[in-house]
C-alpha positions as CSV (number, residue, x, y, z in Angstrom):
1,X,9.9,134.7,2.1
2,X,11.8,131.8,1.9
3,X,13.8,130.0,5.3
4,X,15.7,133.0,6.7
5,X,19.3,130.7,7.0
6,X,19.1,130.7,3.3
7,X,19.9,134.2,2.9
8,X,23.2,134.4,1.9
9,X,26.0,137.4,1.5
10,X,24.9,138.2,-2.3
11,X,21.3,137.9,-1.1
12,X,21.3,139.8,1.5
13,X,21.4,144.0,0.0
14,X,19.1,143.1,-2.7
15,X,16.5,141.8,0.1
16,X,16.8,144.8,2.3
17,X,16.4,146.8,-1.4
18,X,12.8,145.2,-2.2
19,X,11.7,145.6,1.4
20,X,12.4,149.8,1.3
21,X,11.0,149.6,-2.4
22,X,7.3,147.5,-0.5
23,X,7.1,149.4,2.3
24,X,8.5,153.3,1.6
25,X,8.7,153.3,-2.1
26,X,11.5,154.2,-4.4
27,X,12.4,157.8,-3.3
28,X,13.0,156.5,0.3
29,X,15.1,153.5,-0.5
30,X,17.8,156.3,-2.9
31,X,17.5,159.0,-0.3
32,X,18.5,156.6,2.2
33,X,21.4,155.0,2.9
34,X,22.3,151.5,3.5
35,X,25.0,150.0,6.0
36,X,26.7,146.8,6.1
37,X,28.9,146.2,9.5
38,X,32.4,144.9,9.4
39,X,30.3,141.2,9.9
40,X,28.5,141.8,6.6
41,X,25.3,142.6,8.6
42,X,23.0,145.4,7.5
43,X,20.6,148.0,8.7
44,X,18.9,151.1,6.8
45,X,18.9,154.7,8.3
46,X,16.1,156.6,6.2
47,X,16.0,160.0,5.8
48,X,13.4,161.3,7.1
49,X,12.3,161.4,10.8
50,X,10.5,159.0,12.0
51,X,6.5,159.8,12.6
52,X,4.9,156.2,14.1
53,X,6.8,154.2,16.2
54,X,4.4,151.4,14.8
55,X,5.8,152.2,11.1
56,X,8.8,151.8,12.8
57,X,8.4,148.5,14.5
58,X,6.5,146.9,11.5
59,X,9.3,148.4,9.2
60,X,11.9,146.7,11.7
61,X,10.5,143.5,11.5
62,X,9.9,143.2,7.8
63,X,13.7,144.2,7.9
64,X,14.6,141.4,9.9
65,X,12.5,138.7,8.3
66,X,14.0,139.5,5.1
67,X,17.5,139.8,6.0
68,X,17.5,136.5,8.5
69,X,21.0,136.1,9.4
70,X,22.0,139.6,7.8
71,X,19.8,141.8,9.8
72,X,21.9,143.8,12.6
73,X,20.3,142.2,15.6
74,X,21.4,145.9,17.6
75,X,19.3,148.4,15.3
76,X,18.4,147.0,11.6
77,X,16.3,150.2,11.6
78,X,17.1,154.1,12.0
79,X,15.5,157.1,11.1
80,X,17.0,160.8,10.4
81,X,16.4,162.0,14.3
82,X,18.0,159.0,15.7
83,X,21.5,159.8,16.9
84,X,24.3,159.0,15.0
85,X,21.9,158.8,11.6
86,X,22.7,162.2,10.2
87,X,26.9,160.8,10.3
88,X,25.9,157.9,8.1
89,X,23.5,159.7,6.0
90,X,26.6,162.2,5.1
91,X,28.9,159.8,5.4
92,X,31.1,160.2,2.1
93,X,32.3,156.9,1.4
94,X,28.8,155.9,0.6
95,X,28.6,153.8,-2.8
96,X,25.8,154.1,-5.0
97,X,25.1,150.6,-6.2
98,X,22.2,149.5,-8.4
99,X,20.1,147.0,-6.9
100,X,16.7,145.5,-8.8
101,X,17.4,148.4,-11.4
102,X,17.1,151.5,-8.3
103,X,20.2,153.1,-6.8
104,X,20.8,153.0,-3.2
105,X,23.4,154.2,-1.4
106,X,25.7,151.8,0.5
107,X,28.1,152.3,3.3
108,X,30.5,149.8,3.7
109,X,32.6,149.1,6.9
110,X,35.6,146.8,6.1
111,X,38.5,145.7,8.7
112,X,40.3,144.9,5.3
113,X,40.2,146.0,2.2
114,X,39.4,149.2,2.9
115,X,41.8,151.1,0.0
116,X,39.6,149.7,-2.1
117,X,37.0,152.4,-1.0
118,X,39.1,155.8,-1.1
119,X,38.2,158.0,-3.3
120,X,40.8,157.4,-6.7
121,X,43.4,160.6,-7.3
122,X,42.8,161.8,-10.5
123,X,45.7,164.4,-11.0
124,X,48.5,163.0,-13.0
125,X,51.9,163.1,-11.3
126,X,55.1,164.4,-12.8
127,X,57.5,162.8,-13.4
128,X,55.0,160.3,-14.6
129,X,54.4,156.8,-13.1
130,X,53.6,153.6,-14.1
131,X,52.6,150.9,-12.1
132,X,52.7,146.9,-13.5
133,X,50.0,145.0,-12.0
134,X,48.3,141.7,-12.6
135,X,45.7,139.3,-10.5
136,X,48.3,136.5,-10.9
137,X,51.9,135.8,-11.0
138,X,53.7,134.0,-13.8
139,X,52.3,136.6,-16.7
140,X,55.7,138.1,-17.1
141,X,54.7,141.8,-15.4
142,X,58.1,142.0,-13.4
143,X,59.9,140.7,-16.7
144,X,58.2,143.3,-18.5
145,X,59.0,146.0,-16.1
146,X,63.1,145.5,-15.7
147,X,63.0,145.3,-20.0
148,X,61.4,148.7,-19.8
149,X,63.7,149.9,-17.0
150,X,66.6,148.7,-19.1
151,X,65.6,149.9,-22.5
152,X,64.4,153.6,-20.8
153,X,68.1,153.6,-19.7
154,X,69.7,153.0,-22.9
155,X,68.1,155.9,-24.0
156,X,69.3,158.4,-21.4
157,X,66.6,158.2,-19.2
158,X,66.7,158.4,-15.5
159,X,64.2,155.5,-13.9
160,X,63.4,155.1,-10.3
161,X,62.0,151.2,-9.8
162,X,59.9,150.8,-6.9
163,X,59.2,147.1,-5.7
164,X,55.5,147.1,-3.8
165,X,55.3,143.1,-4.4
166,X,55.7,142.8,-0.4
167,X,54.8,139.1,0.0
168,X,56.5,138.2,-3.1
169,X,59.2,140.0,-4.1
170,X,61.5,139.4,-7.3
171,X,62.7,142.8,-8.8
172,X,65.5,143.1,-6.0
173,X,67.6,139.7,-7.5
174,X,66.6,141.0,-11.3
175,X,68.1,144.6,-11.2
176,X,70.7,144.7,-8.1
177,X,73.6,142.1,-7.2
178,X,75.2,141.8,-3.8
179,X,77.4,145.1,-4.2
180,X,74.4,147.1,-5.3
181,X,72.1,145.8,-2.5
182,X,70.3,148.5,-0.4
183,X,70.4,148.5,3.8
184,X,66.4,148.5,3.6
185,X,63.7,148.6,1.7
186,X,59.9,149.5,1.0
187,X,58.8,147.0,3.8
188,X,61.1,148.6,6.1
189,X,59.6,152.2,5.6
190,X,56.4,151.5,6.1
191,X,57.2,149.7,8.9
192,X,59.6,152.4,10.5
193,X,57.1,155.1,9.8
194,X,54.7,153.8,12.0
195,X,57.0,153.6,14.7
196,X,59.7,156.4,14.6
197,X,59.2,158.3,11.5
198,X,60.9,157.8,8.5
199,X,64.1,159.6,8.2
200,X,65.6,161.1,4.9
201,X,68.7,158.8,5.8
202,X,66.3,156.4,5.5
203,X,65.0,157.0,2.2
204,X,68.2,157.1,1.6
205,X,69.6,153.3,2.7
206,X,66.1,152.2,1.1
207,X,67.8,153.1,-2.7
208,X,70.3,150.5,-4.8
209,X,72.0,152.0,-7.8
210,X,71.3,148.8,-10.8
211,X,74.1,147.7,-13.0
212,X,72.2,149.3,-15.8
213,X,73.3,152.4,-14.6
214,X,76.3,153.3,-16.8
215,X,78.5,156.1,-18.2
216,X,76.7,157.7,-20.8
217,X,73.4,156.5,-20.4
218,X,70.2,157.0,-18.1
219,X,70.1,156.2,-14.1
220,X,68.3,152.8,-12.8
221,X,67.6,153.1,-9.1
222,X,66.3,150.4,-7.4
223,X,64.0,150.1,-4.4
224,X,63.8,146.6,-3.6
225,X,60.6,145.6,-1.1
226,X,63.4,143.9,1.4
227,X,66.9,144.9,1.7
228,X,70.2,143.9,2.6
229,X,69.0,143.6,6.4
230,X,66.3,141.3,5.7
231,X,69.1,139.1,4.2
232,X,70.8,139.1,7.5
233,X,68.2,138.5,9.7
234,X,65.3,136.6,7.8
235,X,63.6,135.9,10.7
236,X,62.5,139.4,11.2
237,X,60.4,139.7,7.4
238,X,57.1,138.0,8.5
239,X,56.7,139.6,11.5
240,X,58.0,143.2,9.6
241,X,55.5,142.0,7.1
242,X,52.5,141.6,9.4
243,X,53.2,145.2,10.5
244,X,53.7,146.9,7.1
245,X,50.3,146.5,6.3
246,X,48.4,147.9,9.0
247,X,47.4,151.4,9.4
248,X,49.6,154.1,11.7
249,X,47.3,155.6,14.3
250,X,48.7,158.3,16.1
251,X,47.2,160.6,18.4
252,X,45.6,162.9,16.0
253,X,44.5,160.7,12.6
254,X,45.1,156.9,11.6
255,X,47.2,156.9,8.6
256,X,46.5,154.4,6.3
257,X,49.0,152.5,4.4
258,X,48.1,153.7,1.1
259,X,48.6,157.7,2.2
260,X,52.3,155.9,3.5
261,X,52.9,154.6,0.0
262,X,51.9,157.9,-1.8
263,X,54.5,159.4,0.6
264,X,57.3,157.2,0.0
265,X,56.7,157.2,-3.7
266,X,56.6,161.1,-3.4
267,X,59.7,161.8,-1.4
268,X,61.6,159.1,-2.8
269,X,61.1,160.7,-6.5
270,X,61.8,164.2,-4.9
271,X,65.6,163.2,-4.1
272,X,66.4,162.6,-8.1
273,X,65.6,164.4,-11.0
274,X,63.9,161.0,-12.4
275,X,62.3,161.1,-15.9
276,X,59.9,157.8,-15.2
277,X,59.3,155.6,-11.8
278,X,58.0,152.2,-12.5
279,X,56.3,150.5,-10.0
280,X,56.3,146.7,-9.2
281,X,52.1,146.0,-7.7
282,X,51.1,142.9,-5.4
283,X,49.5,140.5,-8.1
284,X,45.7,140.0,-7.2
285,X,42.8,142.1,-5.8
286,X,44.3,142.4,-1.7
287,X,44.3,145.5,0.6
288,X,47.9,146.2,-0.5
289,X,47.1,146.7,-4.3
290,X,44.4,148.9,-3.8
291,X,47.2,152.2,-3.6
292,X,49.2,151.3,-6.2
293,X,46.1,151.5,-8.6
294,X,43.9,154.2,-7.2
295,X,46.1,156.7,-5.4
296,X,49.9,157.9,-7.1
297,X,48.1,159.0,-9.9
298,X,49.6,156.5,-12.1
299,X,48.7,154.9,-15.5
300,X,47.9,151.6,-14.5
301,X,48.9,148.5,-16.8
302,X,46.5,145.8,-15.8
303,X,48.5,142.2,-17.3
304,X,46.9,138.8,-18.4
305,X,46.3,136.7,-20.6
306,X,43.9,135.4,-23.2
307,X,42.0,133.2,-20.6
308,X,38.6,133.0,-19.1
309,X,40.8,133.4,-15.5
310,X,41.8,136.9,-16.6
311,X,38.1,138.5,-17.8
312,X,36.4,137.0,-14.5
313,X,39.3,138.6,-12.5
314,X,38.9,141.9,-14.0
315,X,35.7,141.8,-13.8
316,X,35.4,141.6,-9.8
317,X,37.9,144.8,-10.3
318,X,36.6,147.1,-12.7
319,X,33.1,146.6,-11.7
320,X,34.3,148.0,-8.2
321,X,36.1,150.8,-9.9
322,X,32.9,151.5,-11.6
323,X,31.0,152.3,-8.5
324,X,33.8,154.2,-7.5
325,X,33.8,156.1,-10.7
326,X,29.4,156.5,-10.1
327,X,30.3,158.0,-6.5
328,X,32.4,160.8,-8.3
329,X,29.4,161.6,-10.4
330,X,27.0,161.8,-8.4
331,X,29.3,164.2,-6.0
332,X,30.0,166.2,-8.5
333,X,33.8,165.3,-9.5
334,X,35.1,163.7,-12.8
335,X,36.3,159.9,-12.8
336,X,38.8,161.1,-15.1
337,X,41.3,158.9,-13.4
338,X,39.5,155.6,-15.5
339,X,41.9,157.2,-18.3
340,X,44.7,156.2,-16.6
341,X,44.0,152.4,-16.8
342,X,45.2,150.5,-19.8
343,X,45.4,146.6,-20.9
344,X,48.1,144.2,-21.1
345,X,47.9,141.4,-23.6
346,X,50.8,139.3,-22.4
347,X,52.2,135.9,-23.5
348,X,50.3,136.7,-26.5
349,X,49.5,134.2,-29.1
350,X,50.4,134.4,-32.6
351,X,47.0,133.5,-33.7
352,X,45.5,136.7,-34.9
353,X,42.0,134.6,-34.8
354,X,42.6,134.3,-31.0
355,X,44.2,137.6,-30.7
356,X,41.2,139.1,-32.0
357,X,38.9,137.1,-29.6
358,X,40.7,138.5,-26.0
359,X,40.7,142.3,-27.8
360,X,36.7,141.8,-27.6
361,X,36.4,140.3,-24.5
362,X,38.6,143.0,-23.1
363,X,36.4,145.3,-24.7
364,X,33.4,144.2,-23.3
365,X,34.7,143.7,-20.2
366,X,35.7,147.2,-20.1
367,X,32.7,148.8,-21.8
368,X,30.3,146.5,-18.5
369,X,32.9,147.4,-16.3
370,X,34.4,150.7,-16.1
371,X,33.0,153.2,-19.8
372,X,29.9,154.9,-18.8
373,X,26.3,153.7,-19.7
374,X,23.9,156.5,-20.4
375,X,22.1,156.0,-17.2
376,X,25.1,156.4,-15.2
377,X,24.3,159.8,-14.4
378,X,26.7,161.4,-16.3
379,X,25.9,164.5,-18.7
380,X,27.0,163.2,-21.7
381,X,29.8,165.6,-22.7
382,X,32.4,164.2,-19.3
383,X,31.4,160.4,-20.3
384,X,34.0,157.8,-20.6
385,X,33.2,155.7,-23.7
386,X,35.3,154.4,-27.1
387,X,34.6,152.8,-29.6
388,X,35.7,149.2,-29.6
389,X,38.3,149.4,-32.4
390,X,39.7,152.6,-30.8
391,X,43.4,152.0,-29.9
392,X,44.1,155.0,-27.5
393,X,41.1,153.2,-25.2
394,X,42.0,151.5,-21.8
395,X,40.7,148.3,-23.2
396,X,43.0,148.3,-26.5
397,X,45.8,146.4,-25.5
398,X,49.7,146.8,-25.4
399,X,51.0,143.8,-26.8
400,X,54.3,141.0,-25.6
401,X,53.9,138.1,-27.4
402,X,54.9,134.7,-26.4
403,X,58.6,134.0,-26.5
404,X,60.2,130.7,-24.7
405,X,63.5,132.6,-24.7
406,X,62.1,134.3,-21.6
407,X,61.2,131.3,-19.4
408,X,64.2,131.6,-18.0
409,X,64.6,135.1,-17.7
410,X,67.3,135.9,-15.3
411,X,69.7,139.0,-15.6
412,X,71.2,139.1,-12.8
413,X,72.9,135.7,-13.6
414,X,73.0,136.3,-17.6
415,X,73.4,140.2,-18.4
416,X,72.7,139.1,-21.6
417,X,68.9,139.4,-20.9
418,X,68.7,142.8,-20.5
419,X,71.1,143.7,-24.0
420,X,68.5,145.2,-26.7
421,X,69.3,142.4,-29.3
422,X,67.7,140.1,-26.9
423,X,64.7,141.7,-26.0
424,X,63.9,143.9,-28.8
425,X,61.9,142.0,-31.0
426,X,59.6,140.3,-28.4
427,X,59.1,143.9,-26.2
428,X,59.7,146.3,-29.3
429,X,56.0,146.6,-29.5
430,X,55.2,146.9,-25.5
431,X,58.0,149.3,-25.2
432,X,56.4,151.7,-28.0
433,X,53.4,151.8,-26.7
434,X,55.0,152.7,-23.0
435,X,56.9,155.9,-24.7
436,X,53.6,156.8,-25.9
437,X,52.1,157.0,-22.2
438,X,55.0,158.7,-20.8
439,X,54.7,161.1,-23.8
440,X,51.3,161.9,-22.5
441,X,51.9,162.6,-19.5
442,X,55.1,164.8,-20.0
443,X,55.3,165.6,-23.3
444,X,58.9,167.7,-22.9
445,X,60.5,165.1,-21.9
446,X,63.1,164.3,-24.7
């Protein structure tokens, strides 16, 4: 064993892995479970009870020599009779995580990013929802989202636009003017339902009606992330901010922000009769993205473009989803809900040469990341996999190419924007593509 302060975060699971495998062999390290504290320290609890308390001190100490820094200095070591084990053994937000080519089961206690844990919903809702997300901004996902709002409307449909974008909100100044502004918005709600409760008059100040909303044609309603209050007194958002995204304990449970979201989402679509509800995601891979993707049963359109930036990105994301997907196996329930992902090419260049390059690195991002693998432990007949040139896959992607016209994209100061002669040939494409996913999910929908 090398120096014990070199062991590092990314060393530190495989090294507690290859101690189990020397010392208890491969059945104990998968029948056991591992868990890292909030710290990033780890212990294992095996399960089994424990017969020598020399196996268990030698055990310990291996533990602790290969883990250096990482080794819980309270109890690296527990065994099935020692209390508490059992809760941790059961405990079902294990992960199972390949490590040296053997699955071991990882609990993972996180102060943040804990949405990023719960387990996906895989029922689709009605009426269906999309959610625009990216790991950056400046990738036209917000543009994208008020041409679809306004090109839904044209054709008679009724949209509800919800802006989740917390820390950096735009959809409120693209789809609502001054008139049209809301009292309150998404930030408010979660921040009054952790106090007070959150009223249906509530809901009801949190909705703006958009200009696009016009005789004869569909509904846009707009919920902005900050409303017409946070105009007035804009020294109130960062501290509302800080307190929107923390969980609501109460006496009985701790709610967690995500269940708020799926909530709000619910009851705000239950006070229309909406055909669609887009919904505007935080960019990046933060606690506050993790619902948006994972828990409104949404199709999720995952933006980028055709840079190295936007594989590695995904990758760090879909490889997580993956695990997620492996803990659904292994439990017994279908990761259907991997469906419900689907690629963005955005700012797309005209160079089919190039355009064919990002559709294979998508595809093999997709295909490491989140398809199944044959050792995944699926049965064959519920595995996710396509073929690369398959374009109903998640990795197939909708397409907005490049247009400078949109640099400056800014309705609410030229309507212009948002007429179908301007947009149509640039989203024509994207906009297809969309009907076809809302076709999918509710296919009487005219």
């Amino acid at each position: 064993m090398s120096d014990m302060h070199s062991v590092l975060f990314d060393d530190s699971l495989p090294r507690l892995a290859e101690t189990i495998l020397r010392t208890l062999g491969e059945e104990a390290l998968q029948r056991g479970v591992a868990l890292r504290d909030a710290t990033g320290q780890l212990s294992f609890i095996v399960h089994e009870e424990c017969k020598s308390d020399v196996m268990r001190s030698e055990l310990a100490q291996a533990l602790s020599v290969a883990l250096g820094p990482y080794a819980r200095p309270d109890r690296v070591l527990a065994f099935l009779n020692d209390a508490g084990a059992k809760q941790i053994l059961e405990d079902p937000s294990r992960l199972p995580i390949k490590v040296n080519g053997v699955f071991c089961q990882l609990v993972d206690r996180r102060i943040v990013g804990t949405g990023w844990l719960d387990i996906p919903k895989s029922e689709i809702a009605i009426p269906p929802r999309i959610v625009f997300s990216s790991l950056k901004g400046g990738v036209g996902r917000s543009t994208a989202l008020v041409v679809a709002a306004a090109d839904l409307a044209r054709r008679n449909r009724n949209v509800l636009v919800v802006d989740l974008d917390l820390e950096a909100p735009g959809l409120r100044d693209l789809l609502l003017d001054d008139e049209r502004m809301p009292q309150l918005g998404s930030v408010d709600y979660l921040v009054e339902a952790a106090i007070s409760g959150s009223s249906d008059d509530l809901l009801r100040d949190m909705v703006g009606v958009s200009s696009l909303t016009k005789g004869g044609g569909g509904r846009v309603d707009v919920v902005p992330a900050l409303g017409r209050k946070s105009t007035l007194y804009p020294e109130n958002v960062l501290p509302k901010l800080a307190r929107a995204m923390i969980e609501t304990i109460t006496e009985e449970s701790t709610i967690s922000v995500g269940s708020q979201i799926s909530s709000m989402i619910a009851r705000l679509s239950a006070r229309e009769a909406y055909d669609v509800i887009l919904i505007d995601s935080r960019a990046g891979l933060a606690e506050l993205a993790a619902p948006a993707m994972l828990r409104l049963g949404a199709t999720v359109l995952l933006f980028g473009t055709a840079q190295k930036q936007t594989i590695e990105g995904y990758r760090s994301l879909l490889t997580a989803l993956k695990l997620l997907a492996q803990r659904d196996r292994m439990e017994g329930r279908n990761a259907d809900w991997r469906l419900m992902f689907k690629a963005v090419y955005a700012k797309a260049s005209f160079n089919e040469d190039a355009a064919a390059a990002f559709r294979d690195d998508l595809y093999e991002l997709f295909a490491d990341g989140l398809y199944d693998e044959e050792q995944d432990g699926g049965n064959g007949d519920d595995d996710v996999t396509f073929p690369i040139d398959d374009q109903s896959a998640p990795h197939w992607p909708l397409v907005i190419p490049f247009n400078q016209s949109f640099i400056d994209f800014d309705p609410s100061r030229a309507p212009s924007h948002l007429t179908q002669a301007f947009y149509e040939q640039t989203f024509r494409p994207f906009l297809d593509g969309l009907d076809g996913i809302i076709a999918s999910v509710h296919p009487e929908q005219p």
